[in-house]
N, C-alpha and C positions, 0 to 999 in steps of 0.2 A: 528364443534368442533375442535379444535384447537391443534396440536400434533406435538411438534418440532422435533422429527425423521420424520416425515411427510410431513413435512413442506418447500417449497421455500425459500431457504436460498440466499439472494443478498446482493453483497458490490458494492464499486465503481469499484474495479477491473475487479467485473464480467460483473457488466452494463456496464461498458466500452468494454469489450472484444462483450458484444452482439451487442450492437451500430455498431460499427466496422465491423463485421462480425459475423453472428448468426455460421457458420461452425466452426471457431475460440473457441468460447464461449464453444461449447459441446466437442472439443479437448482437453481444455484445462481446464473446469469442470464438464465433464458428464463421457467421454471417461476412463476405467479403462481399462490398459494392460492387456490382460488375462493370463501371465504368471508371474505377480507379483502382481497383484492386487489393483495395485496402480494409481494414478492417473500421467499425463507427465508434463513436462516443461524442456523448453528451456531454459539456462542461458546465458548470456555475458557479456562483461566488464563492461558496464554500470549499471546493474542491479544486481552485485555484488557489484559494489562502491556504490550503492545506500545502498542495504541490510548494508552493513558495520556502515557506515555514520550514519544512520538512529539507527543500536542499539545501538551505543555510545551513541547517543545524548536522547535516549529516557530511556535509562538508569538511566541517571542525574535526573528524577523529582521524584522519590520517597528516593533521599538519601538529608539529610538536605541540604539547600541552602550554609550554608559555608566549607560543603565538596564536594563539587561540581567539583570545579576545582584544587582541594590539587591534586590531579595526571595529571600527562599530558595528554591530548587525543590522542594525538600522539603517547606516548607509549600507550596508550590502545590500536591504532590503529593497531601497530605490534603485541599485542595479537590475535584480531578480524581478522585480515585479514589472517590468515592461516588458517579459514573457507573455503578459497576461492582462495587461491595459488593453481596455476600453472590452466592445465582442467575444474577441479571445479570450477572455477571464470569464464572462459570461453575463457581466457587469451592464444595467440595463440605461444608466446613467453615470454621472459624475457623482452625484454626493453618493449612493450604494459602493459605487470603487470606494473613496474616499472613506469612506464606514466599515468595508473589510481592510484596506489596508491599514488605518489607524488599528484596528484589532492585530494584526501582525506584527507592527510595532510596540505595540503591549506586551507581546508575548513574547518577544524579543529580548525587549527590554526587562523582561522578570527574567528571564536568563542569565543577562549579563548581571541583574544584580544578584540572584541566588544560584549562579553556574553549577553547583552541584558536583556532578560527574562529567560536566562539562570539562573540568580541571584537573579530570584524572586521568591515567591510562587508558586509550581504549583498542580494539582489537578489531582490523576491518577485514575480508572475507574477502582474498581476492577472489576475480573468474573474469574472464572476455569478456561472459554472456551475463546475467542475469544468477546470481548462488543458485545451482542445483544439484539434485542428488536424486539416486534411484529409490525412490521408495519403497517397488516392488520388481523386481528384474523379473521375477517370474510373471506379473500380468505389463507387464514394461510403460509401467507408469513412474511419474518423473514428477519430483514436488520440487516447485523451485519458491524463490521470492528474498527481500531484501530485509536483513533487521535495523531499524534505526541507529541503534546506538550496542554496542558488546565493549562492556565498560570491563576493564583488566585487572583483578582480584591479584596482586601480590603475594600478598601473605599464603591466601591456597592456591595460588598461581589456578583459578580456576577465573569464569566472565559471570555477568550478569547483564541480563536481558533489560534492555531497556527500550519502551515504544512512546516516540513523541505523538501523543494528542491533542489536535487544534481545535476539533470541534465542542460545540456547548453537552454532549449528551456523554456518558459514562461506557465504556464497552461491557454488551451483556455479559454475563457472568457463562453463558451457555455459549457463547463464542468461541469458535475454534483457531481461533488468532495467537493464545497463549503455548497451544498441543503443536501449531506448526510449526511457528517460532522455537517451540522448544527441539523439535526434529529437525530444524534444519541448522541451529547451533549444535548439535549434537553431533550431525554427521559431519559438518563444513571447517569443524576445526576440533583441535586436538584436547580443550582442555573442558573440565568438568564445568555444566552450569551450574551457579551455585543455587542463582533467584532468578527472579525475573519484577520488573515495575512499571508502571503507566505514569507519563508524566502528563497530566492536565494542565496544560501551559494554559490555558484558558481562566485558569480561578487558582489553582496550587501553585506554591514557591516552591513545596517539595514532591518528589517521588511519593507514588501512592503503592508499597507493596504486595504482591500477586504470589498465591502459593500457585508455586510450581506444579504440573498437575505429571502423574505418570507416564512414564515415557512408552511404559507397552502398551498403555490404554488409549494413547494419544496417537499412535500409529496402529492401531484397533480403528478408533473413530476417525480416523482420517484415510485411511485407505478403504473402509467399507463404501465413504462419499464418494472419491477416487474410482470406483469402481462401480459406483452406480453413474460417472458422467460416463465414464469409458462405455460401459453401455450403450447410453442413450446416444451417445456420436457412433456407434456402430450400427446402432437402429433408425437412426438420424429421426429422434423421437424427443422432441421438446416442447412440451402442450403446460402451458399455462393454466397452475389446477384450480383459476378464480375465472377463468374465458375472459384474461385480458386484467390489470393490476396496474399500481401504481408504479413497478416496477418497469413491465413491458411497456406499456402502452404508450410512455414518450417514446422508444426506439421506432414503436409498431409508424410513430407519429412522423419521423427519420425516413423513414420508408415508402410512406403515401407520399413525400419533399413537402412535409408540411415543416423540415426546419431551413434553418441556416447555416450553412458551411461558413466557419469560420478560420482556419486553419487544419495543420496539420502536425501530430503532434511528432518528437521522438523515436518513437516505436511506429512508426505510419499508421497510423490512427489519424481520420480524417475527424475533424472535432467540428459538432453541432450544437447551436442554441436553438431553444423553442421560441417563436414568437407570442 
């Protein structure tokens, strides 16, 4: 019987984190602080420019296509980014702030000048919580997670995947980012994906296209992971297969209070810097 308080909740950030290191994975989604109750994370420049970047631009698909760009992103950017001024962003100085946020505005600004499918139809997913869907009701695991952008295909009245990329490196080709994306546009709304794209706002003015990968093999490969965390949270078995990685060992780092509380984010996620 099927009970989503009960239930193995996975996205691609968590499979990726158990991939990586199963020790990682329960730091950074099982582990609750016993003196705030909350769950940890580590922040740093990059993953503050991302956060940024990412809610401006994901902003834009549920306001009409021709008020899209009546404001500058750039000035939104100077609103969004004092989320994340000074510690909070993870910034260990002024000129490093000053050096990701100028990247922010680049990548902004290649936006406004080459909007793309910024200026088309797009299609947003409602939900309360977080887009989720049962994966498997018979092991009652639950894939959830958010797509950037489901840009509205008229003519086959079907969508295309689109995932905004801020950082300098390429997503692996063996990445399961494309197979979950593609599951959970598949279940969360009605119509046919047609493709799917990465957009490297970092260096491209355009879309880089991604062949869509099988939809039975991608719910193959993503529910065998699924089912190997469900496991290891029932065996409560998370062993780090290097004894300790560049993964684990800042959280391990969190733990011994070798960091700094510097907020809290969201989702109650108490957010740490490394000294």
């Amino acid at each position: 019987m099927t009970d989503k308080y009960k239930a193995t909740w996975v996205s691609h950030s968590s499979i990726s984190d158990f991939l990586a290191c199963p020790r990682s994975y329960y730091l950074r989604n099982v582990y609750k602080d016993p003196k705030t109750g909350n769950k940890i994370t580590i922040t740093n420049p990059s993953l503050s420019l991302g956060l940024i970047v990412h809610e401006i631009l994901e902003e834009l698909s549920v306001m009409p296509v021709g008020d899209r760009l009546k404001i500058s992103l750039q000035k939104k950017l100077d609103v969004c980014w004092n989320k994340v001024t000074g510690k909070p962003g993870g910034f260990k100085d002024k000129a490093q702030e000053g050096e990701y946020k100028d990247r922010g505005r680049q990548m902004l600004r290649r936006v406004e000048e080459n909007p793309g499918p910024i200026l088309k139809k797009a299609i947003k997913i409602q939900s309360d919580f977080i887009p989720n869907y049962f994966l498997s009701e018979e092991d009652n695991i639950i894939l959830c997670g958010k797509i950037d952008w489901l840009e509205y295909i008229e003519e086959t009245n079907s969508v295309h995947i689109i995932d905004f990329k801020t950082g300098k490196n390429e997503e692996n080709d063996e990445s399961l980012q494309l197979p979950i994306y593609l599951l959970l546009a598949t279940n969360l709304q009605s119509r046919k994906v047609e493709k799917a794209s990465y957009w490297y706002l970092e260096k491209n003015d355009d879309l880089t296209p991604k062949e869509l990968p099988n939809l039975a093999d991608s719910k193959d490969k993503v529910l065998t992971v699924a089912r190997r965390i469900k496991l290891a949270r029932q065996l409560n078995h998370f062993v780090c297969p290097h004894g300790g990685c560049i993964k684990c060992k800042p959280l391990e780092m969190i733990l011994r209070g070798e960091g700094e509380k510097v907020g809290v984010s969201d989702t109650k996620q108490d957010i740490y810097i490394l000294n």
